[in-house]
C-alpha positions in Angstrom: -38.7 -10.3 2.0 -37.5 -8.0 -1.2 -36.0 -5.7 1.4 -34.0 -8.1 3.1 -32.8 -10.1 -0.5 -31.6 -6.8 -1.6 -29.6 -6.7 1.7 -28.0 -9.1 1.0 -27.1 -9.1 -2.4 -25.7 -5.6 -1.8 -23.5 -7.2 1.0 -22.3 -9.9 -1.3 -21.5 -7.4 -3.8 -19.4 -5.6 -1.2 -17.8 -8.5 -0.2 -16.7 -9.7 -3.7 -15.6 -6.6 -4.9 -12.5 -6.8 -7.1 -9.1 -5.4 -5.5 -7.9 -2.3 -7.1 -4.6 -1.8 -8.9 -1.8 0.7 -7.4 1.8 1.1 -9.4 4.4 2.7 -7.4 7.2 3.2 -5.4 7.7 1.5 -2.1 9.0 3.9 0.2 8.2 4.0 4.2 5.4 6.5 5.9 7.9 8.7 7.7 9.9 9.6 4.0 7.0 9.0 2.1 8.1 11.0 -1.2 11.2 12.8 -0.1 14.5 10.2 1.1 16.8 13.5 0.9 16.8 14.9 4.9 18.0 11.2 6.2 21.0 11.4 4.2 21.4 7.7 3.2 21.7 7.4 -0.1 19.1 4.9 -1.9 15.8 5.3 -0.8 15.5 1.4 -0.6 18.0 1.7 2.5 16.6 4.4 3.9 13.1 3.0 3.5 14.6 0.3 5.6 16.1 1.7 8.3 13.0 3.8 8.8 10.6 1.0 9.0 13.3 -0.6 11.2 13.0 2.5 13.3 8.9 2.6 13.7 7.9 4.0 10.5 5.7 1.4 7.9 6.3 -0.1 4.6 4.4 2.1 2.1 3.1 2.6 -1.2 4.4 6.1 -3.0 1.6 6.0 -6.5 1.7 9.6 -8.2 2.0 12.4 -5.7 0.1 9.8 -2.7 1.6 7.9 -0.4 -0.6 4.6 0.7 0.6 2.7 3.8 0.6 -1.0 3.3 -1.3 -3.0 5.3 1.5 -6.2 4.9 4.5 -5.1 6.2 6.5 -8.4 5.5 6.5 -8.5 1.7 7.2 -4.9 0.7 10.4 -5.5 2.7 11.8 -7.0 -0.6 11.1 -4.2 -2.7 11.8 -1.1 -1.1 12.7 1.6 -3.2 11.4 -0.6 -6.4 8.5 -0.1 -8.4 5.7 -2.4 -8.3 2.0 -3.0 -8.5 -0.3 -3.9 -5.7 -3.4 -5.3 -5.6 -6.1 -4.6 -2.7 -8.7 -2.3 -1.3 -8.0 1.6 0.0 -9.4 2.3 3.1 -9.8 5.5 2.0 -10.3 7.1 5.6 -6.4 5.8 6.8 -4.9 6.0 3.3 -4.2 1.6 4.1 -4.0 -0.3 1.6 -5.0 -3.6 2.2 -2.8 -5.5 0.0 -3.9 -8.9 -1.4 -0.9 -9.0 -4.1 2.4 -7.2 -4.4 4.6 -8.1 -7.5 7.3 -5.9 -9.0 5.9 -3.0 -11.6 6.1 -4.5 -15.7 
């Protein structure tokens, strides 16, 4: 009986687990960091036409670049800073994004 309550309380901790913060740029995963080979000016546009090409919306925090797990709301702030809210995967480098508001 205490084995399996403990079971499940750690599964319900797990499961409620607050969403982590990220602040960063969102750029795409083929660029990631670097815009400069594509040759189109502001990364926003080339963060674009990447992810229009294949490539996926992501999350450039510090020196690591996190792929988004939404790739419908980070359409509006390519190449803008902002702050995500979610859980890494930390295996895949996905973020699975709850929130996404632009950085204060």
């Amino acid at each position: 009986m205490k084995t399996t309550l403990a079971l499940f309380l750690a599964t319900a901790a797990l499961l409620t687990a607050a969403d982590q913060t990220f602040t960063g740029a969102v750029t795409d995963s083929m660029c990631g960091k670097d815009h400069s080979a594509m040759k189109m000016g502001a990364n926003a546009n080339c963060a674009t036409a990447c992810v229009k090409a294949g490539a996926k919306y992501a999350l450039l925090a510090g020196q690591k670049v996190y792929t988004l797990s939404d790739q419908s709301a980070p359409e509006k702030f390519a190449g803008k800073q902002v702050t995500v809210s979610g859980s890494l995967d930390e295996k895949t480098g996905v973020i699975r994004v709850t929130k996404i508001a632009p950085a204060k």
